[in-house]
N, C-alpha and C positions, 0 to 999 in steps of 0.2 A: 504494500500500500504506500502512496505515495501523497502527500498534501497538496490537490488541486490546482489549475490558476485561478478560478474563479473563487475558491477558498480564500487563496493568497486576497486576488484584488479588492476582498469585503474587508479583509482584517486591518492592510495598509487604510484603507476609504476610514474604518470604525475605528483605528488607531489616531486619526490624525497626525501619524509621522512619529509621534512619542510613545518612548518604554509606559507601559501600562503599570511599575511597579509606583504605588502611591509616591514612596519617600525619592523617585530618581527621575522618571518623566524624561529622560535623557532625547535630546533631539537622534531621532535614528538617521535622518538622510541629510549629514551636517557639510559644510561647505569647506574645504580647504581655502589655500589664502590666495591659490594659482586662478580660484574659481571652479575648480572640476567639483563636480559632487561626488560623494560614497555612498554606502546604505552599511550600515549597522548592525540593521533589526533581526531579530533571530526567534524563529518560528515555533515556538514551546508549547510540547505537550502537556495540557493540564493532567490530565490521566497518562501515564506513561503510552508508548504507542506498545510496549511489548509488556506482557504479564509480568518479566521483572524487573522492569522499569522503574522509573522514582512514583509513586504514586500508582504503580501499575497495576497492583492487586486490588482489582477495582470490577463490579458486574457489566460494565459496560462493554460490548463486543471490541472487539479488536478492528472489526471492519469498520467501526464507527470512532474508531479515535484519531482519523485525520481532518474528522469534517470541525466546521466552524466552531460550534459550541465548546471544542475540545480546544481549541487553542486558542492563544495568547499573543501578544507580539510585544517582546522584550528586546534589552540590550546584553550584548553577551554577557556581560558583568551579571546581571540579575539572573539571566539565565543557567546559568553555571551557579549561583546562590540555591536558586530553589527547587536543583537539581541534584547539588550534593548534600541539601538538609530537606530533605523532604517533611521529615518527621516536626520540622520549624514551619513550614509551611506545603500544609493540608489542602487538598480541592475546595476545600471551604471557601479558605481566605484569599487563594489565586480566583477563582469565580467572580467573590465580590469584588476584586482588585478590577476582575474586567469588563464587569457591569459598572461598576462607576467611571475607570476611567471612558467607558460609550459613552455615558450619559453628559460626563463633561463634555463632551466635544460636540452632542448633539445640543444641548442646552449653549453653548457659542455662537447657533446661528438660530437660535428662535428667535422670530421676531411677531409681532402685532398685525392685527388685520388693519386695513386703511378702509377710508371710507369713500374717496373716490379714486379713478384712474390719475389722476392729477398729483394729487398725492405719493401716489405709489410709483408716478414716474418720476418725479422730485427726488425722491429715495435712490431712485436706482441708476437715476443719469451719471454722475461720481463715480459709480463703480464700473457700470461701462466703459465712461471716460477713459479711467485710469489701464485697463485694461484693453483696450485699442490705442491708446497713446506707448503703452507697450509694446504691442504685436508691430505699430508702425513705424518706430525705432528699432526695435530687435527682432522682429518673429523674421523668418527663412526667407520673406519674399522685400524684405525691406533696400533702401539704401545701405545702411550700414553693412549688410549681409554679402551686398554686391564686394564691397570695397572691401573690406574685413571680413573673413568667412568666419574664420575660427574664433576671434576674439567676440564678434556677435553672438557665437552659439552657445559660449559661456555664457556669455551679458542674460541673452535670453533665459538659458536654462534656470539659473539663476532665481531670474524675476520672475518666470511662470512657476516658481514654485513658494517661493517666498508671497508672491504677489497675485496672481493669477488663478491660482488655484482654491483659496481661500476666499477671491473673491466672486469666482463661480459658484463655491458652495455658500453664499449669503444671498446670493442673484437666485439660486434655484429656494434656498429655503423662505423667502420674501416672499416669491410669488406662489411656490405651495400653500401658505397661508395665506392667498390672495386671490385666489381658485376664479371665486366667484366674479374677478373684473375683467376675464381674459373673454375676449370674443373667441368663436368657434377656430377662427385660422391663426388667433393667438396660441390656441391651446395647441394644437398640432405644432405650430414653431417651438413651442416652449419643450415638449415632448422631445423633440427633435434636439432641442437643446441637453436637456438631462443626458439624452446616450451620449452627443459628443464629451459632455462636461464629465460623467465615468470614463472613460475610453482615452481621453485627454489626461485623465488624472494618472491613470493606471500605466499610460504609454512612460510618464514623464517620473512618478517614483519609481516603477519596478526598475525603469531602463531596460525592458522588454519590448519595445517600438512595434505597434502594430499599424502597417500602413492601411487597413480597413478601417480606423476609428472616422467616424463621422466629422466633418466639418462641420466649425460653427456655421448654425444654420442662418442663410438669409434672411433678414426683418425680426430677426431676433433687438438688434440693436434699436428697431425705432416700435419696441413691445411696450403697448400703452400710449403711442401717443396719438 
């Protein structure tokens, strides 16, 4: 048995990039000073995956301890902590470690329902903004890109991950709670948005490049007005 991709791309999405271990939160995909990124994170069985694994003497099948519920995303430090003392820390307390740290990162992009479209494009012009003012300084198809290949790709990687990424998932959680002001071909764009904005997230932490991920969709940018 082996742990999934689509396992993998929930747990980075549900992790927000950080150790799940309360006291360490350690950034897992941190930037060197050249600009190149790493990834850190390391993929921990809550349940051992083999019967005598840390935690492994446990009723739950063996077929079922790569799927989601079953794992963590730690930093190797923590990993190796709650691997050599098991008996210090119990499926209890790695569970709850990984229900809260979700819940923080989902509770970071709730926001309020607005009361008209006016409103709610107000909110979200800023973060568009910011986010094409990006792509047209640094994304692939830019001037800088022509001129400086490599040192744009940094630049970019960089800010879509820092900056871009973060601000897609505020863009998608506004307008989920905002259901109700999107016209019919709004909601089809926005739809069309959520697969790019997974797909985009996923190509750009794993550094697994899938050239099927959807394009930001057209008329996304002028949604609400």
């Amino acid at each position: 048995m082996a742990i999934s991709d689509n396992v993998k791309r929930k747990l980075w999405a549900a992790s927000g990039g950080f150790c799940a271990k309360p006291d360490c939160h350690t950034d897992l995909f941190p930037f060197f000073d050249n600009g190149e990124i790493t990834n850190i994170d390391e993929l921990a069985h809550i349940i051992g995956q083999k019967s005598n694994g840390p935690r492994g003497n446990n009723i739950l099948q063996l077929s079922k301890r790569d799927e989601f519920d079953n794992i963590i995303l730690l930093c190797p430090t923590c990993h190796t902590i709650i691997d050599k003392n098991p008996s210090l820390f119990p499926e209890n307390i790695i569970l709850e470690w990984k229900k809260n740290h979700q819940q923080s990162i989902v509770n970071l992009f709730k926001f309020n329902t607005f009361e008209n479209r006016e409103s709610i494009r107000m909110h979200i012009a800023p973060i568009l903004s910011e986010n094409r003012s990006i792509f047209n300084k640094f994304g692939p198809y830019s001037v800088n890109a022509r001129q400086d290949q490599m040192a744009t790709e940094l630049m970019w990687g960089r800010l879509a991950i820092q900056k871009i990424l973060p601000n897609n998932r505020k863009l998608e959680s506004i307008i989920e709670f905002n259901l109700h002001l999107l016209t019919p071909s709004e909601f089809e764009i926005f739809t069309e948005f959520k697969i790019h904005r997974e797909g985009f997230e996923y190509n750009k932490i794993s550094g697994d490049v899938n050239a099927s991920v959807l394009k930001f969709p057209t008329g996304f940018e002028n949604i609400f007005l």
